[in-house]
DRENPA-3360 file (N, C-alpha, C; in nm, 2 decimals, always signed):
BEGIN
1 = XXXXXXXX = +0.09/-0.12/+0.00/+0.00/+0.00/+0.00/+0.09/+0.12/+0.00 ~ +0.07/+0.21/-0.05/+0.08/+0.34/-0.07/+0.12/+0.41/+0.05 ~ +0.24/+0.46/+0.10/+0.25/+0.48/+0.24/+0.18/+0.65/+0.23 ~ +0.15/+0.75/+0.12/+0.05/+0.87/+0.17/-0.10/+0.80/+0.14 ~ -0.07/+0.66/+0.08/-0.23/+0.67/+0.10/-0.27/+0.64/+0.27 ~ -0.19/+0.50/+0.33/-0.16/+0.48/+0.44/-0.20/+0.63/+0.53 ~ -0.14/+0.72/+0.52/-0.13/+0.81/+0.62/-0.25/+0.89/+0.59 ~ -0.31/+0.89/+0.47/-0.44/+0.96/+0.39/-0.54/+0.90/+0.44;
9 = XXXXXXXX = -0.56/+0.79/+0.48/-0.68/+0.64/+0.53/-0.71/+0.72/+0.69 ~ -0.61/+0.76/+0.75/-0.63/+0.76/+0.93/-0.66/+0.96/+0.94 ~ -0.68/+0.96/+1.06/-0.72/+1.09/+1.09/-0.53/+1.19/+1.07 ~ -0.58/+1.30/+0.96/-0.46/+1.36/+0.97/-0.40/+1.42/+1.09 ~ -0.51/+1.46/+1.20/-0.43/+1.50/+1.35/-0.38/+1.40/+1.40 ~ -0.42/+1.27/+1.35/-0.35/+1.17/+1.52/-0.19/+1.18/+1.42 ~ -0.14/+1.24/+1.33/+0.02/+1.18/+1.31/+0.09/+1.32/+1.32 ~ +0.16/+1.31/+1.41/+0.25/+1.45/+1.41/+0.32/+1.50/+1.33;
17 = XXXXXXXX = +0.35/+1.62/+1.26/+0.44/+1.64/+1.17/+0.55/+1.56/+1.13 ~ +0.61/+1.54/+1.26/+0.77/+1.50/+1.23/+0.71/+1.35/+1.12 ~ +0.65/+1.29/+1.18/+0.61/+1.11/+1.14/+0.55/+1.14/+0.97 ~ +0.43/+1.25/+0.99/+0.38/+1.29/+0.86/+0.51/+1.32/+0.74 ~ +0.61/+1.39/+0.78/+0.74/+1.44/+0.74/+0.81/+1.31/+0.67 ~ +0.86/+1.21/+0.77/+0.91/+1.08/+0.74/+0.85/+1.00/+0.67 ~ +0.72/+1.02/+0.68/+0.63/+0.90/+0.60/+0.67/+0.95/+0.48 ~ +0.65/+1.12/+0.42/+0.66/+1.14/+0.30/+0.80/+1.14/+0.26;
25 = XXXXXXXX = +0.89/+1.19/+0.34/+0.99/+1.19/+0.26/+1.05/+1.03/+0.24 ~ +1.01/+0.90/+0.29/+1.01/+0.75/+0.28/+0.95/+0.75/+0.12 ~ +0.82/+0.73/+0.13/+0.72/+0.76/-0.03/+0.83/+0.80/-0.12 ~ +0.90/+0.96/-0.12/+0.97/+0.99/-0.20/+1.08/+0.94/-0.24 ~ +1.13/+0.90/-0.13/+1.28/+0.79/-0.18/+1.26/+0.64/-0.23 ~ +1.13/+0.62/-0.19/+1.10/+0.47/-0.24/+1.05/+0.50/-0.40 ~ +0.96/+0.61/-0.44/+0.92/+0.69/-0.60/+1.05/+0.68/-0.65 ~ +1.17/+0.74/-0.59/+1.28/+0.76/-0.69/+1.39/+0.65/-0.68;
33 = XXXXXXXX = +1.35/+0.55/-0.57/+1.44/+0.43/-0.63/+1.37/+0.34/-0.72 ~ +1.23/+0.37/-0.74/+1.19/+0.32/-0.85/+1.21/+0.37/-0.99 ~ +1.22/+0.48/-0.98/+1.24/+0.56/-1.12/+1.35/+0.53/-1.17 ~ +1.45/+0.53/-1.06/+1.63/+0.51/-1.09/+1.61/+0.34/-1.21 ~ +1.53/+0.26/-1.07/+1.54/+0.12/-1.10/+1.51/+0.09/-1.30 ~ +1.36/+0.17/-1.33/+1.30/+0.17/-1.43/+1.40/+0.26/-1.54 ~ +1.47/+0.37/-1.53/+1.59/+0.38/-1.57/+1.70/+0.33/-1.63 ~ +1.74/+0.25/-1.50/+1.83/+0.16/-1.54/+1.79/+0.05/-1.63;
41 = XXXXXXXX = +1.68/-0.02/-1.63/+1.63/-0.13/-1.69/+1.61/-0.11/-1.83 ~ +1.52/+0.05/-1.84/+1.51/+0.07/-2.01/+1.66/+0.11/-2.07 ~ +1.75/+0.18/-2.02/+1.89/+0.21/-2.07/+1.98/+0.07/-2.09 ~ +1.92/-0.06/-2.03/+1.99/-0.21/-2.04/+1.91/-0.26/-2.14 ~ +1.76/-0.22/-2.16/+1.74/-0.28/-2.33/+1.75/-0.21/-2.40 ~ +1.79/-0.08/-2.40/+1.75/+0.01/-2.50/+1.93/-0.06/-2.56 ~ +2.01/-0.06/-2.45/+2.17/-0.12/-2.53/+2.18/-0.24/-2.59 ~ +2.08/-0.31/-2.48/+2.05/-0.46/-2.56/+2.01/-0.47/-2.74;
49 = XXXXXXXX = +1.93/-0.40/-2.75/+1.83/-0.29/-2.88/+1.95/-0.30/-2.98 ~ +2.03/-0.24/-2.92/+2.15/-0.17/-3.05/+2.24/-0.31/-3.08 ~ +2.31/-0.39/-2.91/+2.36/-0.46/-2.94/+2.31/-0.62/-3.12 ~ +2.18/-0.61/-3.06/+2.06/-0.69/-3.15/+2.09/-0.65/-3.28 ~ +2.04/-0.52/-3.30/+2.08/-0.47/-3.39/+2.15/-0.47/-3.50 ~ +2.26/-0.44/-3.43/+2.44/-0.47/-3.55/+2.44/-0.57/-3.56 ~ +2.39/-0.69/-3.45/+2.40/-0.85/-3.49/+2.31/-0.89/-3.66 ~ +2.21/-0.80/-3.66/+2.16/-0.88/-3.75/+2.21/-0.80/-3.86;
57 = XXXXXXXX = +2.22/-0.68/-3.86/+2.35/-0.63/-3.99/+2.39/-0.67/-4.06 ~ +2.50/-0.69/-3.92/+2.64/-0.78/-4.01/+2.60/-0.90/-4.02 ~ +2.47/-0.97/-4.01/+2.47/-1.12/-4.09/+2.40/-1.09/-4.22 ~ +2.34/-1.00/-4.21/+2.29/-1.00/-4.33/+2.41/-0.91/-4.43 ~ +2.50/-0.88/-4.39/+2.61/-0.83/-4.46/+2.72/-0.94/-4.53 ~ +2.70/-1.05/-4.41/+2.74/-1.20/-4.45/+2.66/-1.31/-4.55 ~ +2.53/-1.25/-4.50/+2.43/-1.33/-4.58/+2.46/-1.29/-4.75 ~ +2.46/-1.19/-4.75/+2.47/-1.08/-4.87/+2.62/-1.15/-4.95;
65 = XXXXXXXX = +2.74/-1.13/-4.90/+2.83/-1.20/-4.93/+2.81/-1.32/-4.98 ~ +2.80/-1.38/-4.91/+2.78/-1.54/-4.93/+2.71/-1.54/-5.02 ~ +2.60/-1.49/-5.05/+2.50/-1.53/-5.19/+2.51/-1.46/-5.32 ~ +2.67/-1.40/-5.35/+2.74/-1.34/-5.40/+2.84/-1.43/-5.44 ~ +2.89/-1.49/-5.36/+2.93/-1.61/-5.39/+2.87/-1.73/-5.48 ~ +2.78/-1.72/-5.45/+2.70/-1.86/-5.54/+2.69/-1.81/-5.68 ~ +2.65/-1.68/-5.73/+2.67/-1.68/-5.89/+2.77/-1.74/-5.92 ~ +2.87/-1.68/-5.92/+3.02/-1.75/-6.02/+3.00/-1.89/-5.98;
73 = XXXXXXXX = +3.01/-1.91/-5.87/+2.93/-2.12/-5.88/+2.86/-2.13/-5.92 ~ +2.75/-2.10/-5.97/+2.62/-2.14/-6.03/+2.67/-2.13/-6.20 ~ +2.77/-2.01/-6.21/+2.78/-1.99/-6.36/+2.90/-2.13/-6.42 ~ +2.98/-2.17/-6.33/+3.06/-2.27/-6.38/+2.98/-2.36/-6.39 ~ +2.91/-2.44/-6.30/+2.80/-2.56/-6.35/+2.78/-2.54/-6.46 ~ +2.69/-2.40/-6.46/+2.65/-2.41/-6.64/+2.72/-2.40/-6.73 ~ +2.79/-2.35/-6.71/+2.91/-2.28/-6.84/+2.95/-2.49/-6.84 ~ +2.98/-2.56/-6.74/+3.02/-2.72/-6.76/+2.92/-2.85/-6.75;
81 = XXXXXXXX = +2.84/-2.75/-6.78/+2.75/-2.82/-6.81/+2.71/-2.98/-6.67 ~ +2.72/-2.93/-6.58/+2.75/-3.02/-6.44/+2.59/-3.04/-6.37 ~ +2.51/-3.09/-6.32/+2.39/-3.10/-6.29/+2.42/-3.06/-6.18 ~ +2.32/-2.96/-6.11/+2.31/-2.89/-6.00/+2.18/-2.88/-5.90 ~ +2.13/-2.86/-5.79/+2.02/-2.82/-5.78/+2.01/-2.67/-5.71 ~ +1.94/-2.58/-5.78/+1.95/-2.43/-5.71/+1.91/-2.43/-5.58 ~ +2.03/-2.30/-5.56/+2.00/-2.32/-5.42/+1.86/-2.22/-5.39 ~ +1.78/-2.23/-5.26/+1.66/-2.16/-5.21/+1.68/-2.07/-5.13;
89 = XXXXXXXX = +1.79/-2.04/-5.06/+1.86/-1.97/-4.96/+1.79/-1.81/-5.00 ~ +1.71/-1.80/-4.91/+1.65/-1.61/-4.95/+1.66/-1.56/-4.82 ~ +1.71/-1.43/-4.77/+1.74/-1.39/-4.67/+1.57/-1.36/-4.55 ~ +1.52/-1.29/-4.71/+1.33/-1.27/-4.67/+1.28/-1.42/-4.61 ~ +1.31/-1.53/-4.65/+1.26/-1.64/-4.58/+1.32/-1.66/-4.42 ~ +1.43/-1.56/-4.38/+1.45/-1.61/-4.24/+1.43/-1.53/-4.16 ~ +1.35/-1.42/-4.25/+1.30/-1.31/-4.15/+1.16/-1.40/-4.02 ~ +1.18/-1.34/-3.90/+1.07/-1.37/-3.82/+1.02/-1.27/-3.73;
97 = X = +0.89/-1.22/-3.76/+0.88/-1.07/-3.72/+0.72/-1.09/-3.62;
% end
């Protein structure tokens, strides 16, 4: 429970300033170690976010490569006339969104 609701629920005279005082300034240090906490947590996915990110990049920068590769293999089979089966490999097939 809410420690000003707490103190909001009972008769405001039976709590003396000083306790009224403490209770709030408790509330407020408990609000801002939660804010800190929520803080911290979105600035660890928001890095996670980026980390993710560049990962799928640079595979798709490898992907890219690599399927760059397979022309000139694909063109010697044929140029030698060699039986092949094409490859299926499409980057759009391993998207999962």
């Amino acid at each position: 429970m809410n420690i000003l609701q707490f103190v909001a629920q009972g008769d405001a005279l039976s709590h003396d300033p000083y306790t009224a005082l403490a209770l709030a300034r408790a509330s407020c240090d408990t609000l801002l170690s939660e804010h800190n906490l929520a803080q911290f947590r979105l600035e660890k996915c928001q890095h996670l976010l980026g980390v993710l990110q560049d990962a799928v990049e640079q595979t798709q920068v490898h992907f890219h490569n690599a399927n760059a590769q397979i022309g000139p293999i694909l063109y010697f089979f044929q140029q030698h006339r060699l039986p092949f089966e094409a490859p299926t490999c499409n980057l759009n097939s391993f998207l999962v969104l």
